[in-house]
C-alpha positions, -999 to +999 in steps of 0.1 A: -039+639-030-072+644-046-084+654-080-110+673-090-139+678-111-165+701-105-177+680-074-208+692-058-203+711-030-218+691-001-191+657-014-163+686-016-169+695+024-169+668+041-144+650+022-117+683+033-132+683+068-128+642+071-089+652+059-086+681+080-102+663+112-080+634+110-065+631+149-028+624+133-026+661+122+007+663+101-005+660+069-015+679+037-040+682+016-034+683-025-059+694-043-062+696-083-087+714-098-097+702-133-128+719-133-122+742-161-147+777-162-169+761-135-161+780-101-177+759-080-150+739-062-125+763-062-147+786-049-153+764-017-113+752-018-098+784-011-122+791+016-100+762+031-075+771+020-071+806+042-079+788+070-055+761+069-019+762+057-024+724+054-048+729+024-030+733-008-051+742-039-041+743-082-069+754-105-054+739-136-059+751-173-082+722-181-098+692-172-068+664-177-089+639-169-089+615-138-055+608-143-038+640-154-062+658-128-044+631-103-007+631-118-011+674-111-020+667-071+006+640-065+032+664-079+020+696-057+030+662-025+059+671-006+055+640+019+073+604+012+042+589+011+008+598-006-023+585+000-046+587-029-085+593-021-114+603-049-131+640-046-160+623-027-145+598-005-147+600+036-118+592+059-122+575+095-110+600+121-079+580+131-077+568+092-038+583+092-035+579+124-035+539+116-009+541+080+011+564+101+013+539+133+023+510+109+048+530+086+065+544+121+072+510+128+077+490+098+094+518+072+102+492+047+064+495+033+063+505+002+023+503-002-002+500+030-044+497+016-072+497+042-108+483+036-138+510+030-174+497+037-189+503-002-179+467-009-179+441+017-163+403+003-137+384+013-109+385-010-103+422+009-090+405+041-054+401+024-029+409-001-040+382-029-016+385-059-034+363-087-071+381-079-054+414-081-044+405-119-077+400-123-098+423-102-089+455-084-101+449-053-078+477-036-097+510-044-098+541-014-073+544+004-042+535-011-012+548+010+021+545-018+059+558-016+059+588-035+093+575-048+078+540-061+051+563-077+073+583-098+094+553-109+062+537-119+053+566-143+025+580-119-015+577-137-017+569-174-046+590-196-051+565-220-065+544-187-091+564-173-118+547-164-092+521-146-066+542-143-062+533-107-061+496-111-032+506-146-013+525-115-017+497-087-007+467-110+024+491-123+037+498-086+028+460-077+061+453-100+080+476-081+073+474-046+089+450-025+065+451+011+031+458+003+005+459+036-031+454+044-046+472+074-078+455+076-098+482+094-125+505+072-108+537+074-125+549+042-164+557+032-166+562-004-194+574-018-219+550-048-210+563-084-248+571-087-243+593-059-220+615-080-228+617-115-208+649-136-216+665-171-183+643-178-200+607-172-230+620-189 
């Protein structure tokens, strides 16, 4: 699931195609579109979307912000598990390949997170309980129950900003087997890289 917000074009592309490419095919891709007037995205999504029944697109009323914009794709999910990825992020080839491989065979994970190569330090080599309560150092990549997500009240506006670390820390309660695949299987993209009339 992915939400977005009037994301330049050349992010928007090669984030679907990284999706689209992945070599574990069964998949789809959630996209919300909080982009308000601006055509942009949308424009390029449904381009996609005629190509590829995988692709599903909703251009919604307003911008809800990171959260709503991200609560709107997780609820277009049909799968038991959603992985969550930012509008200008990059997937490995084999990136569900990997969560898929490990869910197959241990299907008691309620939460798998990989490594992406923006941040390198060590405290991303294993599930650490007390540093998450003080640093969210599981960002791209986050592979969650859609079940556990529900129960845990999905994205919070009044968080965004940290709305992903609000999320994490609230399924963290909730989830009995949480995994670490330590592979990069995610490129995300420098915030400078991507700034919007929003951040502004």
């Amino acid at each position: 699931v992915v939400p977005i917000y009037r994301t330049p074009e050349i992010f928007l592309r090669e984030m679907i195609e990284s999706v689209l490419n992945q070599t574990y095919g069964k998949l789809e891709l959630c996209l919300a579109d909080g982009s308000g007037e601006d055509d942009t995205a949308g424009t390029v999504i449904c381009e996609y979307v005629e190509k590829d029944p995988r692709v599903r697109y909703q251009k919604l009323g307003s911008n809800l912000g990171i959260a709503g914009n991200t609560n709107a794709a997780v609820n277009m999910a049909e799968g038991e598990y959603v992985a969550l990825l930012d509008h200008d992020d990059l997937l490995e080839e084999h990136a569900l390949f990997e969560i898929v491989k490990w869910l197959q065979n241990h299907p008691e994970t309620d939460m798998v997170y990989t490594d992406e190569d923006k941040v390198t330090f060590d405290s991303k080599t294993y599930f650490n309980r007390e540093l998450l309560r003080s640093n969210n150092y599981i960002c791209h990549l986050l592979t969650v129950k859609k079940d556990l997500l529900m129960e845990a009240g999905l994205y919070k506006e009044e968080f965004d900003g940290a709305q992903d670390y609000d999320m994490l820390l609230r399924c963290r309660e909730q989830a009995e087997n949480i995994v670490h695949i330590p592979k990069i299987l995610c490129h995300s993209m420098k915030a400078e890289n991507l700034i919007t009339e929003e951040q502004e």
